[in-house]
OpenMM code with the backbone's topology and positions (N, CA, C; nanometers):
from openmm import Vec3, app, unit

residues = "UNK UNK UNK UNK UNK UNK UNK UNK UNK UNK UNK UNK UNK UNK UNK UNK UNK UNK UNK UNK UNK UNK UNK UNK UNK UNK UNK UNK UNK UNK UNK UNK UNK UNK UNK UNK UNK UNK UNK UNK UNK UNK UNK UNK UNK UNK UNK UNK UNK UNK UNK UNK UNK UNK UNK UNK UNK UNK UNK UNK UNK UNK UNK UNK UNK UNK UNK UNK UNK UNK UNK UNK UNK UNK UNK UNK UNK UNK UNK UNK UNK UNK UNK UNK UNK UNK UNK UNK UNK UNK UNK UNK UNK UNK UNK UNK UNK UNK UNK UNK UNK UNK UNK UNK UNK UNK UNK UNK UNK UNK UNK UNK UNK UNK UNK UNK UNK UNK UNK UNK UNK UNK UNK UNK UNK UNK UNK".split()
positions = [
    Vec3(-7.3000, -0.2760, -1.3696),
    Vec3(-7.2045, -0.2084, -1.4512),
    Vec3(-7.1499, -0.0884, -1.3751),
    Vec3(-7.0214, -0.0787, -1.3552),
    Vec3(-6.9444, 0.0491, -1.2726),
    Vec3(-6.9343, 0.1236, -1.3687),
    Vec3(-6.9650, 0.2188, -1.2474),
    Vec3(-6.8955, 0.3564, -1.3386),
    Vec3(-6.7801, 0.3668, -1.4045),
    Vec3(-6.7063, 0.3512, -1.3440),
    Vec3(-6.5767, 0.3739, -1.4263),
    Vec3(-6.5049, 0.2593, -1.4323),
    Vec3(-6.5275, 0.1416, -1.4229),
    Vec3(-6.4862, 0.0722, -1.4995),
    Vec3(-6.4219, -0.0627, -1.4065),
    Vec3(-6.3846, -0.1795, -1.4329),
    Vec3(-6.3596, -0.2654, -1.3308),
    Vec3(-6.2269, -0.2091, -1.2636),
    Vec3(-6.2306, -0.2155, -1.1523),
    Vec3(-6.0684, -0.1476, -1.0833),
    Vec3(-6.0356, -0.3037, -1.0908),
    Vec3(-6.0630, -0.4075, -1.0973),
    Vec3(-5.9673, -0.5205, -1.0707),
    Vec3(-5.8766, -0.5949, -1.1900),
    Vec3(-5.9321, -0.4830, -1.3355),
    Vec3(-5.8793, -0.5262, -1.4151),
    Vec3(-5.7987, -0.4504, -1.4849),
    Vec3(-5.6339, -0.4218, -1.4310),
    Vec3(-5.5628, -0.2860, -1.4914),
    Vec3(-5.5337, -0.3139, -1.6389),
    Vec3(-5.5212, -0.1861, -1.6822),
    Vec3(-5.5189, -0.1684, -1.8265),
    Vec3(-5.3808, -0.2583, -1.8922),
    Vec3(-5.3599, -0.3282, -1.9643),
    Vec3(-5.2582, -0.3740, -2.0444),
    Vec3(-5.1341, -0.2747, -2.0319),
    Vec3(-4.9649, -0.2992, -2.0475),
    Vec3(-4.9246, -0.1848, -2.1018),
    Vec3(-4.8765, -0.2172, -2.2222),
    Vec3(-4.8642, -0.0941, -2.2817),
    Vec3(-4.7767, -0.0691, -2.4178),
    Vec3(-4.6456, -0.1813, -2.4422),
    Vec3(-4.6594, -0.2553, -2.5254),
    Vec3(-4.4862, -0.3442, -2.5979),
    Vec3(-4.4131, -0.1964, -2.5951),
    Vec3(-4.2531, -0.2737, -2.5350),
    Vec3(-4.1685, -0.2006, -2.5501),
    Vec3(-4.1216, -0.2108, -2.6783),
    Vec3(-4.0422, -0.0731, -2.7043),
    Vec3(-3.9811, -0.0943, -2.7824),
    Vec3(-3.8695, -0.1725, -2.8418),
    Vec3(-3.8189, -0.2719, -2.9490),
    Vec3(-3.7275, -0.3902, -2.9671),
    Vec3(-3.6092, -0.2871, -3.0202),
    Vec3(-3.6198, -0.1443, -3.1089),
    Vec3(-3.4845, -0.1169, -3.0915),
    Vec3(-3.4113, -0.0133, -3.0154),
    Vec3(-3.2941, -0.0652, -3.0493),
    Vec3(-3.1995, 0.0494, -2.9136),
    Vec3(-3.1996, 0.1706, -2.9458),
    Vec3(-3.1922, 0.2639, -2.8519),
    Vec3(-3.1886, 0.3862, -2.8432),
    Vec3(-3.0349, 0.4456, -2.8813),
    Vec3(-2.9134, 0.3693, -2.8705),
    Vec3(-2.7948, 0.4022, -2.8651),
    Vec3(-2.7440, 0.3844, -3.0146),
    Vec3(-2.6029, 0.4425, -3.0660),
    Vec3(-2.5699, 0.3973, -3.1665),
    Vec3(-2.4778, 0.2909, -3.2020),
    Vec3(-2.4885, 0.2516, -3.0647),
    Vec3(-2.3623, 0.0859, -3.0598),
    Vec3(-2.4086, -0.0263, -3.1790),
    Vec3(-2.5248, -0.0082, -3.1833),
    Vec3(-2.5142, -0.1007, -3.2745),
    Vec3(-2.5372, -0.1117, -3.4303),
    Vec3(-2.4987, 0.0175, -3.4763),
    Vec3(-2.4502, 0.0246, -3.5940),
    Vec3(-2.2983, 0.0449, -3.6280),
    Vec3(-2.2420, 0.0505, -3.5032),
    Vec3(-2.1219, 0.0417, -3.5537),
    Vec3(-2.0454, -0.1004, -3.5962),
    Vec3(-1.9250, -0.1134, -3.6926),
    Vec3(-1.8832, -0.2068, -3.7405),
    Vec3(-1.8647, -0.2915, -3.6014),
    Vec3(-1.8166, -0.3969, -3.6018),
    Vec3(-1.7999, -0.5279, -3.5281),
    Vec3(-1.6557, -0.4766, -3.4599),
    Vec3(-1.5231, -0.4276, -3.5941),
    Vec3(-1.3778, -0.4443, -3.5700),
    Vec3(-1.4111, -0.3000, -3.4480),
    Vec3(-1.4970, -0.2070, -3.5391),
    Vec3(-1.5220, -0.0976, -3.5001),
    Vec3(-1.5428, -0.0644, -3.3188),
    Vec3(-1.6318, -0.1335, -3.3081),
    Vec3(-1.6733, -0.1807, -3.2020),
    Vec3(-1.5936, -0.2722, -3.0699),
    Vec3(-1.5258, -0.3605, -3.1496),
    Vec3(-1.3866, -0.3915, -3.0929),
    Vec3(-1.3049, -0.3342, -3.0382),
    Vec3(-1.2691, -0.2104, -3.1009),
    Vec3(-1.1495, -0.1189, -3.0686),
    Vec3(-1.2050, -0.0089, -2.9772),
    Vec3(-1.3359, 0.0208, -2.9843),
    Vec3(-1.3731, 0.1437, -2.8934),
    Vec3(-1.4239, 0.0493, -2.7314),
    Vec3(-1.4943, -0.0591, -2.7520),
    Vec3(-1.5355, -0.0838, -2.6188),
    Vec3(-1.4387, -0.2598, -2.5731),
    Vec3(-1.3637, -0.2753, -2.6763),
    Vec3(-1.3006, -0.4125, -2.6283),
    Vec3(-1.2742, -0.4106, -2.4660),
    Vec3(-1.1530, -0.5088, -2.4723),
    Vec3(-1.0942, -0.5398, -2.3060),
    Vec3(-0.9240, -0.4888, -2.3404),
    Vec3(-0.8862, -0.4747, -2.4628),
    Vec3(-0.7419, -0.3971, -2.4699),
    Vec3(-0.7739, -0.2367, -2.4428),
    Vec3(-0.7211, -0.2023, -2.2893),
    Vec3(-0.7306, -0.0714, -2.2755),
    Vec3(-0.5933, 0.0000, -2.3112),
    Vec3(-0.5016, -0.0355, -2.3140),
    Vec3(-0.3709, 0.0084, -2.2795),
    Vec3(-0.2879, 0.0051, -2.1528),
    Vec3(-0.2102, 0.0847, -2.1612),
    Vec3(-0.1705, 0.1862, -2.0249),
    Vec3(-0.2248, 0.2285, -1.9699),
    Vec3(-0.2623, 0.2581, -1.8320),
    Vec3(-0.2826, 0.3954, -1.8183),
    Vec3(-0.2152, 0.4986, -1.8189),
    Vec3(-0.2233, 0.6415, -1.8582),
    Vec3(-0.1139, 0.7437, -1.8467),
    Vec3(-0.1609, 0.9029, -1.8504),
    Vec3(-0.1034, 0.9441, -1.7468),
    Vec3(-0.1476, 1.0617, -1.7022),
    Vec3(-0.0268, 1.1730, -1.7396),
    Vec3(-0.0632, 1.2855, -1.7137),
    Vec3(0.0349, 1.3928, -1.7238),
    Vec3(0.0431, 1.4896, -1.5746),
    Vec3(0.1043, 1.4983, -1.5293),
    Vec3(0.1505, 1.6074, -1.4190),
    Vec3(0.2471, 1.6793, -1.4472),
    Vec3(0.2156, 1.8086, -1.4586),
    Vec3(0.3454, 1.9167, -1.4630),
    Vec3(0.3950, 1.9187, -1.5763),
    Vec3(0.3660, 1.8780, -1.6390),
    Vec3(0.4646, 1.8456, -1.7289),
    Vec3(0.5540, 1.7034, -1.7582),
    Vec3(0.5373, 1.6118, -1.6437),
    Vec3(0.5958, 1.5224, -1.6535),
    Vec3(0.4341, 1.3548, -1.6790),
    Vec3(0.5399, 1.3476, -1.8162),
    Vec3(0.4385, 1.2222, -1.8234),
    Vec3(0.5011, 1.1033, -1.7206),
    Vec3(0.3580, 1.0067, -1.7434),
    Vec3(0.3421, 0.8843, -1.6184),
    Vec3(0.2660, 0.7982, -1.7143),
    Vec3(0.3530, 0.7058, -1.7277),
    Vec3(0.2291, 0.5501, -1.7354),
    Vec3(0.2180, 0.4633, -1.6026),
    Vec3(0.1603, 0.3627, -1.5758),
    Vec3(0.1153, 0.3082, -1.4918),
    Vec3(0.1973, 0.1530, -1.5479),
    Vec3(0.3026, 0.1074, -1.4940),
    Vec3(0.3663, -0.0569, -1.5128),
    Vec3(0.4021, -0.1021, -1.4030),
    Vec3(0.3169, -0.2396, -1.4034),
    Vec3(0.3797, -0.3312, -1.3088),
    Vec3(0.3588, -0.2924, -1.1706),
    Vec3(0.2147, -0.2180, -1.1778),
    Vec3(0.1903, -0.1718, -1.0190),
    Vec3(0.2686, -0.0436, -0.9845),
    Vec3(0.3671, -0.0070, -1.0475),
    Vec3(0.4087, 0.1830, -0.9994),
    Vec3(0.4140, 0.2460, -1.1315),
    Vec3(0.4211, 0.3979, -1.1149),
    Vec3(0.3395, 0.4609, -1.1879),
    Vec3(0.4921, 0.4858, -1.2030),
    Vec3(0.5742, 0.5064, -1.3805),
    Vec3(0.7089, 0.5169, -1.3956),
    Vec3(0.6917, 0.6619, -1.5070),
    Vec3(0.7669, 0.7084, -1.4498),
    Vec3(0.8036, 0.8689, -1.5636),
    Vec3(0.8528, 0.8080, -1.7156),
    Vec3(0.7946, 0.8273, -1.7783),
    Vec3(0.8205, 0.8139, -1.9392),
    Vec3(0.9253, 0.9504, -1.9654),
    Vec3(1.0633, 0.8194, -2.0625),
    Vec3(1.1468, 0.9307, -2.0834),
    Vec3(1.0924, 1.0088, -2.2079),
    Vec3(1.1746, 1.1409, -2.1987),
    Vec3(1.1234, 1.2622, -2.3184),
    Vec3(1.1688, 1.3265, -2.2713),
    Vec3(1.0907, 1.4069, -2.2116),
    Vec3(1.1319, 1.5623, -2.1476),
    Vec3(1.2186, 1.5600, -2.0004),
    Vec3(1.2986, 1.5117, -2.0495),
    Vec3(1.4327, 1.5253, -1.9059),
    Vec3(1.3450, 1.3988, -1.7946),
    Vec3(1.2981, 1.3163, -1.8338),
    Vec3(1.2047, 1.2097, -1.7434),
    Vec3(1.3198, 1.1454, -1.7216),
    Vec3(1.4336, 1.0913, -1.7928),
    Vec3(1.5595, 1.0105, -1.7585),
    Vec3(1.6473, 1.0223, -1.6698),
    Vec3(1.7272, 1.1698, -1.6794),
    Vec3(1.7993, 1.1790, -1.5560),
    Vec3(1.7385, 1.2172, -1.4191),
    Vec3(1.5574, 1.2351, -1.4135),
    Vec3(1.4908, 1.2622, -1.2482),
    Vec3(1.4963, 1.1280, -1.2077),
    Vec3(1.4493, 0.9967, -1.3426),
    Vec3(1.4471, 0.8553, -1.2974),
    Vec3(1.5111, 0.8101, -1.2458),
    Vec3(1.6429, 0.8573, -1.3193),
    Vec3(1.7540, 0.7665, -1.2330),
    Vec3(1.8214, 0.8223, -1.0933),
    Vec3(1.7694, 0.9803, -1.0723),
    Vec3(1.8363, 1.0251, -0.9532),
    Vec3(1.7084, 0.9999, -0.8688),
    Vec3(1.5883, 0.9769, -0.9050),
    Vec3(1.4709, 0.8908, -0.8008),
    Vec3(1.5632, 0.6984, -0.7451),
    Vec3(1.6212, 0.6535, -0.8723),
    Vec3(1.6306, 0.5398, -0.8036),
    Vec3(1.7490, 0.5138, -0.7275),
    Vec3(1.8681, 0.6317, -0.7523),
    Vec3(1.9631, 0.6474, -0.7096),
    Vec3(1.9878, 0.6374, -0.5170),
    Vec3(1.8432, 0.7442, -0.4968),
    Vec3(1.7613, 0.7678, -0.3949),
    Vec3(1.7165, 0.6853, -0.3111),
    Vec3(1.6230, 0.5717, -0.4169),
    Vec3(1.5840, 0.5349, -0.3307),
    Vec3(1.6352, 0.3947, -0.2749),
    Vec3(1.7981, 0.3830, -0.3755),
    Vec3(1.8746, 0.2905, -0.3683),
    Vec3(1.9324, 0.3609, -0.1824),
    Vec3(1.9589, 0.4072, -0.1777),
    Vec3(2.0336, 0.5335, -0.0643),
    Vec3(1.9719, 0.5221, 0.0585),
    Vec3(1.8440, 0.5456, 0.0590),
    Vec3(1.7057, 0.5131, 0.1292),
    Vec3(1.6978, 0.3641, 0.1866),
    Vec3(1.6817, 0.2272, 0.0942),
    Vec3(1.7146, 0.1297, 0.1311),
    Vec3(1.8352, 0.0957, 0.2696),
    Vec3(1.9885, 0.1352, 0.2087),
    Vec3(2.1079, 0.1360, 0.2625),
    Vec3(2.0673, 0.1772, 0.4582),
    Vec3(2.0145, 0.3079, 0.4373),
    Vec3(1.9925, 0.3522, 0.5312),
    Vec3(1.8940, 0.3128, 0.6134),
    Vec3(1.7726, 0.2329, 0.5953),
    Vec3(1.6882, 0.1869, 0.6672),
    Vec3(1.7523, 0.0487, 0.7132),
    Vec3(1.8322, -0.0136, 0.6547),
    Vec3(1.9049, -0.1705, 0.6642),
    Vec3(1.9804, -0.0937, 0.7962),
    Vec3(2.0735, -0.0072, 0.7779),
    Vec3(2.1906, 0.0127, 0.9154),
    Vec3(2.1057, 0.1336, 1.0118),
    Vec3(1.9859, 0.1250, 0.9485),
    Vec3(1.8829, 0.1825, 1.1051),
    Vec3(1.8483, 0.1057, 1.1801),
    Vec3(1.7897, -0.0332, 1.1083),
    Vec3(1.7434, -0.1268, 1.1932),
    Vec3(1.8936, -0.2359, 1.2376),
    Vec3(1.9864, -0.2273, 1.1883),
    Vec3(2.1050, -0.3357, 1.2491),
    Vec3(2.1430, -0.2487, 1.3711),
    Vec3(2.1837, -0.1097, 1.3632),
    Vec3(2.2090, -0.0384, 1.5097),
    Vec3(2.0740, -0.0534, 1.5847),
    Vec3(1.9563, -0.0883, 1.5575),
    Vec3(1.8298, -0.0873, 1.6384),
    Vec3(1.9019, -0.2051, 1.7209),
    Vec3(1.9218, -0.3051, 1.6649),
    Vec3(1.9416, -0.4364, 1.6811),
    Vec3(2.0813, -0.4066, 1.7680),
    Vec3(2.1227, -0.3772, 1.7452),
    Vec3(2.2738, -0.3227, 1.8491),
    Vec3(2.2447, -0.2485, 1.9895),
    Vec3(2.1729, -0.2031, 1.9812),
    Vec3(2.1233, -0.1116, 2.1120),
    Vec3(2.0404, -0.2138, 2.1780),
    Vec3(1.9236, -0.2599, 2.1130),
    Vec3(1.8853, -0.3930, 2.2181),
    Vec3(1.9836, -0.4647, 2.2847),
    Vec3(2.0539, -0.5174, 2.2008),
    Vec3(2.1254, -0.6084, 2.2670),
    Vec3(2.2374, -0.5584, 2.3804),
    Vec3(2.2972, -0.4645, 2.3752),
    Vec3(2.3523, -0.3698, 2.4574),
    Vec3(2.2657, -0.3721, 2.6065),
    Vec3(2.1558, -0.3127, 2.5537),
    Vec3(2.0793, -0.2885, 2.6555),
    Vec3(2.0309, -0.4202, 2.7439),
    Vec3(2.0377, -0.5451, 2.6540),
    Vec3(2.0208, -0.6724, 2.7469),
    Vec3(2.1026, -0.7083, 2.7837),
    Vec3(2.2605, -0.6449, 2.7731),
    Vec3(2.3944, -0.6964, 2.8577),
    Vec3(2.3607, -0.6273, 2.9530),
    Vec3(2.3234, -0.4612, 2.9667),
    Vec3(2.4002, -0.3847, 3.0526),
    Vec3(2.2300, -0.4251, 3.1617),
    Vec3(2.1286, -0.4765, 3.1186),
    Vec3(2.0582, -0.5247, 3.2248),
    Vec3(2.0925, -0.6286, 3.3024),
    Vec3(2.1542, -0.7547, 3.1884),
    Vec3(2.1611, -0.8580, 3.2679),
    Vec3(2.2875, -0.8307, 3.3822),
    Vec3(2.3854, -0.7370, 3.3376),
    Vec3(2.5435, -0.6583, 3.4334),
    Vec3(2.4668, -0.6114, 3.5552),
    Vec3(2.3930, -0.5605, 3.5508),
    Vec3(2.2709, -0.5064, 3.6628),
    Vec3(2.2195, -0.5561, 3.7732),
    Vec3(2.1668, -0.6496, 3.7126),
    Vec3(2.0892, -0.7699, 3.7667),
    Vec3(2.2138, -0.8760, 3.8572),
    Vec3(2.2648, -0.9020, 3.7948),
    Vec3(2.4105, -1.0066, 3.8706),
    Vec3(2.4740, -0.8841, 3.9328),
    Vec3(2.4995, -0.7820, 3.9416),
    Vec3(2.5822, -0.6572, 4.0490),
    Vec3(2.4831, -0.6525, 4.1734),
    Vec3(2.3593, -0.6419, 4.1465),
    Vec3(2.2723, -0.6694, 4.2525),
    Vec3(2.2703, -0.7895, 4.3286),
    Vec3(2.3223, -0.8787, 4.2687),
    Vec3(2.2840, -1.0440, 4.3619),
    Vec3(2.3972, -0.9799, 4.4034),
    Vec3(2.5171, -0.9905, 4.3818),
    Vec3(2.6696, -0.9853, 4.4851),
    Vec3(2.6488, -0.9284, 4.5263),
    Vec3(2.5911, -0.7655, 4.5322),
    Vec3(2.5878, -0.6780, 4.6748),
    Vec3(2.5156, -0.7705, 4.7840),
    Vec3(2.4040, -0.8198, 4.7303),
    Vec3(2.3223, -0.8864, 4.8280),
    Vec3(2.3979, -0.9976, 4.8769),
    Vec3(2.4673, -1.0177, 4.8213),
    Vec3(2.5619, -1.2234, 4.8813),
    Vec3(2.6847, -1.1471, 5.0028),
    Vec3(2.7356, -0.9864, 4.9328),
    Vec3(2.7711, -0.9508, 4.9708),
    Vec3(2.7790, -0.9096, 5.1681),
    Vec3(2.6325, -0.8637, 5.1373),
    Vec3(2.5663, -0.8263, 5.2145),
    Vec3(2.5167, -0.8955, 5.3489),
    Vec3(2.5005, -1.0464, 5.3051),
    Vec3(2.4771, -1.1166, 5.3982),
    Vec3(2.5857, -1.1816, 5.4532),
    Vec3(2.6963, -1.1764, 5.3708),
    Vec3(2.8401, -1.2558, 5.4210),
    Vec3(2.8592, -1.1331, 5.5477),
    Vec3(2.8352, -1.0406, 5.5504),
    Vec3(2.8785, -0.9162, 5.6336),
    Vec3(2.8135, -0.9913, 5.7425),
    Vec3(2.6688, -0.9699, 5.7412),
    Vec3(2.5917, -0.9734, 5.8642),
    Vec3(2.6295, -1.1163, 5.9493),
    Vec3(2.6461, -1.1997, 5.8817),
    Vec3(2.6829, -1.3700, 5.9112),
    Vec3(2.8266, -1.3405, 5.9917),
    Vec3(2.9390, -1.2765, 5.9455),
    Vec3(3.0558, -1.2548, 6.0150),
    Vec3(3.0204, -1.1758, 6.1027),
    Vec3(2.9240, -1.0491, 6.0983),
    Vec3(2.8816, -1.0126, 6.2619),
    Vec3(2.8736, -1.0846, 6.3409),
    Vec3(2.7594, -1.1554, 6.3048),
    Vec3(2.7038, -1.2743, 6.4292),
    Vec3(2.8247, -1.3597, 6.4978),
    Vec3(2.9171, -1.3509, 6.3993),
    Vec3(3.0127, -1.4767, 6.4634),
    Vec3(3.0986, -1.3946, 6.5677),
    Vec3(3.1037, -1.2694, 6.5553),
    Vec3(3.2016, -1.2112, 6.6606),
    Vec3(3.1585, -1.1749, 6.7874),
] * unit.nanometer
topology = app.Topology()
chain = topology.addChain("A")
for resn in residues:
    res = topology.addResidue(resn, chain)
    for name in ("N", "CA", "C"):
        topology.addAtom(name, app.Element.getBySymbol(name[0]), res)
């Protein structure tokens, strides 16, 4: 008989407890519905003063407080913005190609000096 007792046989533990600690589940069902469902809404924030919901992947100024005429001089903008990146990249596209005339003009001015060059030396020889 040990002293203190078999070490190979640990003590049982305590049954947990079966009810919840929280108050979720006394609330009604509909109740319950509406606070933890899957209909979240919008999202919508406030900055400055200017409200924001979240649609369709960009975050759009809700009209009210003068949100209408910043909207439309934002899309006015970024209608403007567009325009200008289109005839940034067509003059991009203009300058390449420029630049592959005035190489290939280059390139052929160099062979004729050289054809040039040897027609010279060839009429030396002959004299």
């Amino acid at each position: 008989m040990p002293l203190f007792g078999n070490i190979f046989s640990p003590k049982k533990t305590p049954p947990r407890k079966s009810a919840s600690l929280s108050n979720l589940q006394t609330l009604d069902r509909s109740i319950r519905d509406v606070e933890l469902g899957l209909n979240y809404g919008t999202p919508t924030m406030n900055l400055a003063g200017q409200s924001l919901k979240f649609e369709k992947g960009q975050w759009i100024a809700e009209a009210g407080i003068g949100g209408g005429t910043e909207q439309r001089e934002t899309q006015r903008l970024r209608r403007r913005n567009q325009q200008l990146e289109e005839e940034n990249n067509l003059l991009r596209l203009k300058v390449d190609i420029l630049l592959d005339m005035l190489s290939e003009t280059t390139a052929e001015c160099h062979l004729m000096e050289k054809e040039l060059e040897e027609l010279k030396s060839v009429g030396r020889r002959r004299k």
